[in-house]
Backbone bond lengths (Angstrom), bond angles and torsions (degrees), N, CA, C in turn:
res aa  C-N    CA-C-N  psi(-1)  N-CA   C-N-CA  omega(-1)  CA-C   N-CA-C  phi
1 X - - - 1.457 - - 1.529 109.38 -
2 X 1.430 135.12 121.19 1.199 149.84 118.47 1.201 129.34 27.88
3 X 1.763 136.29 65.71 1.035 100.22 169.76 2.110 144.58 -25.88
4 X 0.920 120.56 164.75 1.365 118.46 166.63 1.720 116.61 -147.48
5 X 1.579 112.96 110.98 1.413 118.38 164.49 0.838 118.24 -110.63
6 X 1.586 134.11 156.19 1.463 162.87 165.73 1.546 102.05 -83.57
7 X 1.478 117.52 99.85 1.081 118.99 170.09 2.021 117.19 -106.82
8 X 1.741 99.74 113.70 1.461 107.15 179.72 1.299 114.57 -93.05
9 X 1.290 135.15 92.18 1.504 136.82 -160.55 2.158 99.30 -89.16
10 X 1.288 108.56 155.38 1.287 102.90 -170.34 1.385 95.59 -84.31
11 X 1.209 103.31 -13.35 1.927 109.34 -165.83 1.600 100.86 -142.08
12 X 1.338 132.68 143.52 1.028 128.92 148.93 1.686 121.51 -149.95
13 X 1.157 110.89 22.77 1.520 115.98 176.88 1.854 107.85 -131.57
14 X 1.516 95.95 140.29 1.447 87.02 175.95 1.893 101.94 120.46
15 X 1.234 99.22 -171.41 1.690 114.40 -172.53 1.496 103.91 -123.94
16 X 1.413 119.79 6.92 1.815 79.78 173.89 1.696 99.12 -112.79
17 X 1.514 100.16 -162.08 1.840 105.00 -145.80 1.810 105.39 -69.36
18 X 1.623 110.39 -11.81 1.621 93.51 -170.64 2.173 96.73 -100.93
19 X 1.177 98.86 5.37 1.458 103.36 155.31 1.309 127.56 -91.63
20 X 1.753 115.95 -23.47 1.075 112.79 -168.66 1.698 109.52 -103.24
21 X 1.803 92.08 3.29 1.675 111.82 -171.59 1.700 105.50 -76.37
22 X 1.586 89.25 -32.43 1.559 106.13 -147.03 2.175 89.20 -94.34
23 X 1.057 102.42 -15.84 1.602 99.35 176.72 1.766 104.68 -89.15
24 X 1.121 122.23 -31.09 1.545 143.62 -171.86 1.972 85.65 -55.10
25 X 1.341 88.52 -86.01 1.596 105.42 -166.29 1.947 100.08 -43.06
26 X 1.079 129.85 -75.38 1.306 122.17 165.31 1.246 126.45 2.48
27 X 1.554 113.41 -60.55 1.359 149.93 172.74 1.156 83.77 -55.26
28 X 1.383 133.64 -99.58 1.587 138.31 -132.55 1.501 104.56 -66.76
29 X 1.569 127.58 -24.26 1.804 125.48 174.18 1.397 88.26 -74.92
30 X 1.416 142.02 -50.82 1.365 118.08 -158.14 1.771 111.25 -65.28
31 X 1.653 91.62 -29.54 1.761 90.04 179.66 1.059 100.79 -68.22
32 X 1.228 138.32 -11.43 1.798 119.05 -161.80 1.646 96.14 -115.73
33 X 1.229 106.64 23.94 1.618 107.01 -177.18 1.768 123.08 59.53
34 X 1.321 92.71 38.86 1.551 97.55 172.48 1.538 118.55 -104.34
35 X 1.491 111.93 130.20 1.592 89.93 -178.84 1.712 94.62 -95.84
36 X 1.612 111.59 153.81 1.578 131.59 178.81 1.318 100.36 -125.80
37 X 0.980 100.48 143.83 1.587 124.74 163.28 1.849 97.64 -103.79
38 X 1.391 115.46 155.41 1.067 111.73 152.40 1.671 127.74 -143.38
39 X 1.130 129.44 131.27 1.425 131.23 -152.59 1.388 98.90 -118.68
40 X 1.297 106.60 100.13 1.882 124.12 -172.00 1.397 113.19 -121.85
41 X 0.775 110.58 157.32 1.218 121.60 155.02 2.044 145.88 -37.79
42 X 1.287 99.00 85.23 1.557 96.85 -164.99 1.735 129.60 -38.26
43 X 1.525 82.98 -28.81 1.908 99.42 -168.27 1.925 105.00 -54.35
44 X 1.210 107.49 141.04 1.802 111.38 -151.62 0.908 145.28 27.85
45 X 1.266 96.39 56.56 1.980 102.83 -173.08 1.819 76.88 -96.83
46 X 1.551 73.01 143.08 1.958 104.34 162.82 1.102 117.02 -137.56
47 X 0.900 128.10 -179.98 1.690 151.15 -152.00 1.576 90.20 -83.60
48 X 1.500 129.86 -49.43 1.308 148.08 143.72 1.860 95.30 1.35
49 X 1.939 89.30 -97.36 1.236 103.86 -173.86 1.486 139.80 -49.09
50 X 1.304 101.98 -16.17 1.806 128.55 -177.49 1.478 92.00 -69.22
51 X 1.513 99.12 -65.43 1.618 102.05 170.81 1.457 123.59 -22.58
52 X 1.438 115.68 -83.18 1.113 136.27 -172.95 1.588 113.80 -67.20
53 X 1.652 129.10 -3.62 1.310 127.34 131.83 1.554 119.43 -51.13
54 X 0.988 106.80 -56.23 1.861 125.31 -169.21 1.877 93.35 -53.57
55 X 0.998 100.85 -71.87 1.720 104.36 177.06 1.626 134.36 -51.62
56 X 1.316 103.92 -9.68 1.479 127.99 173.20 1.581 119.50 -96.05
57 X 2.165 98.19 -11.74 1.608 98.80 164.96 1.569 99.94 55.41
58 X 1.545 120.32 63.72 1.196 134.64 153.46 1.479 119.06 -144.30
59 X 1.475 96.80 175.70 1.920 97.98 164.89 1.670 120.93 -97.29
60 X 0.764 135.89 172.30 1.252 124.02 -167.54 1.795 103.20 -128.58
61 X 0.798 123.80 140.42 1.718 125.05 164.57 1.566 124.41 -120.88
62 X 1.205 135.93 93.32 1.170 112.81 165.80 1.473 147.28 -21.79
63 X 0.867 129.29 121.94 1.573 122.07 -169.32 1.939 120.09 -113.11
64 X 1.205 103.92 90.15 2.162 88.20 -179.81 1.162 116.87 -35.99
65 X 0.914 113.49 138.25 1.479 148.41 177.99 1.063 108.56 -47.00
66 X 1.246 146.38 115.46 1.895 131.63 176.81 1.387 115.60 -67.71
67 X 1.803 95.84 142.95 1.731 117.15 -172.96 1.257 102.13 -128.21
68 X 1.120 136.38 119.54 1.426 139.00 145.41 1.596 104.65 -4.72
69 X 1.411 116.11 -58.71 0.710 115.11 -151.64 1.963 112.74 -67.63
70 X 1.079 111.60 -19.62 1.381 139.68 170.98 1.657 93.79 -27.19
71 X 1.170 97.78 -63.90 1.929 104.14 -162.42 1.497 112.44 -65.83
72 X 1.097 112.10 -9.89 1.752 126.05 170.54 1.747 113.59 -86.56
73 X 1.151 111.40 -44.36 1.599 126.86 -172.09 1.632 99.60 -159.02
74 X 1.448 95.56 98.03 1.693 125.50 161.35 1.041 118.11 -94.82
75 X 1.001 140.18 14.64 2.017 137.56 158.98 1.191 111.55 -49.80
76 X 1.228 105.99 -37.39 1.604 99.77 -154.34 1.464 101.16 -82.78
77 X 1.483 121.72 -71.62 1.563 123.52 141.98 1.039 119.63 6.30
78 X 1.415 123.89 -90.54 1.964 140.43 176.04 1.914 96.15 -35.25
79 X 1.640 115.83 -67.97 1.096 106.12 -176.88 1.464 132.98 -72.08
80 X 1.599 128.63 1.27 1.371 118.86 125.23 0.929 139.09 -105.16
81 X 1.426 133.75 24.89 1.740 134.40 136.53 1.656 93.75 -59.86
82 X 1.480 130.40 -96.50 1.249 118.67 174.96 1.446 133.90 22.93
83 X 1.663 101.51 -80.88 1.412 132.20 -177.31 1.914 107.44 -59.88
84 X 1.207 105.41 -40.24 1.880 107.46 159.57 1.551 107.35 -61.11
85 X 1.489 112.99 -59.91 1.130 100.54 -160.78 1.493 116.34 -68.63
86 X 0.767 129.02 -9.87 1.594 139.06 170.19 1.497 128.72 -76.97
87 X 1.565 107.73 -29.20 0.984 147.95 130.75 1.481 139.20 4.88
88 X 0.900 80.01 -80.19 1.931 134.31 -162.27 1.744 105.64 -109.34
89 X 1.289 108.35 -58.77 1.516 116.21 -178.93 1.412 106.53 49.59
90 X 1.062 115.75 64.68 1.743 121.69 147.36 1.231 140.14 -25.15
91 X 1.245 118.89 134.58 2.081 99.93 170.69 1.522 97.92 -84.07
């Protein structure tokens, strides 16, 4: 059986090195037979990027967008990280 991680990258869209860090590592669990989920960030996803999930042989999670306001009232936040991880069910 497969490990399984939840990978939250600070960055994962785009061309510079902590995007191209965060596609690398992806790469290297699938070679080692790991399945990942990854829970990113929605802001510019394209039809492009949907793609290039699919080809990286993962799951994908939407992620909200960060609010200031987060650090005042985290329910909402907490209750969809949660709702992935349950989800998803990680080791």
């Amino acid at each position: 059986m497969s490990k399984r991680i939840l990978f939250i990258p600070d960055s994962l869209w785009g061309d510079k090195s902590g995007h191209r860090s965060s596609e690398y590592l992806i790469k290297a669990f699938d070679m080692m037979g790991v399945e990942v989920a990854v829970y990113a960030s929605y802001e510019n996803y394209t039809k492009e990027r949907r793609n290039k999930i699919k080809s990286l042989n993962c799951i994908y999670y939407k992620q909200s967008e960060y609010n200031y306001k987060q650090h005042l009232n985290d329910k909402k936040i907490k209750k969809e990280f949660l709702k992935v991880v349950e989800d998803f069910l990680p080791d």
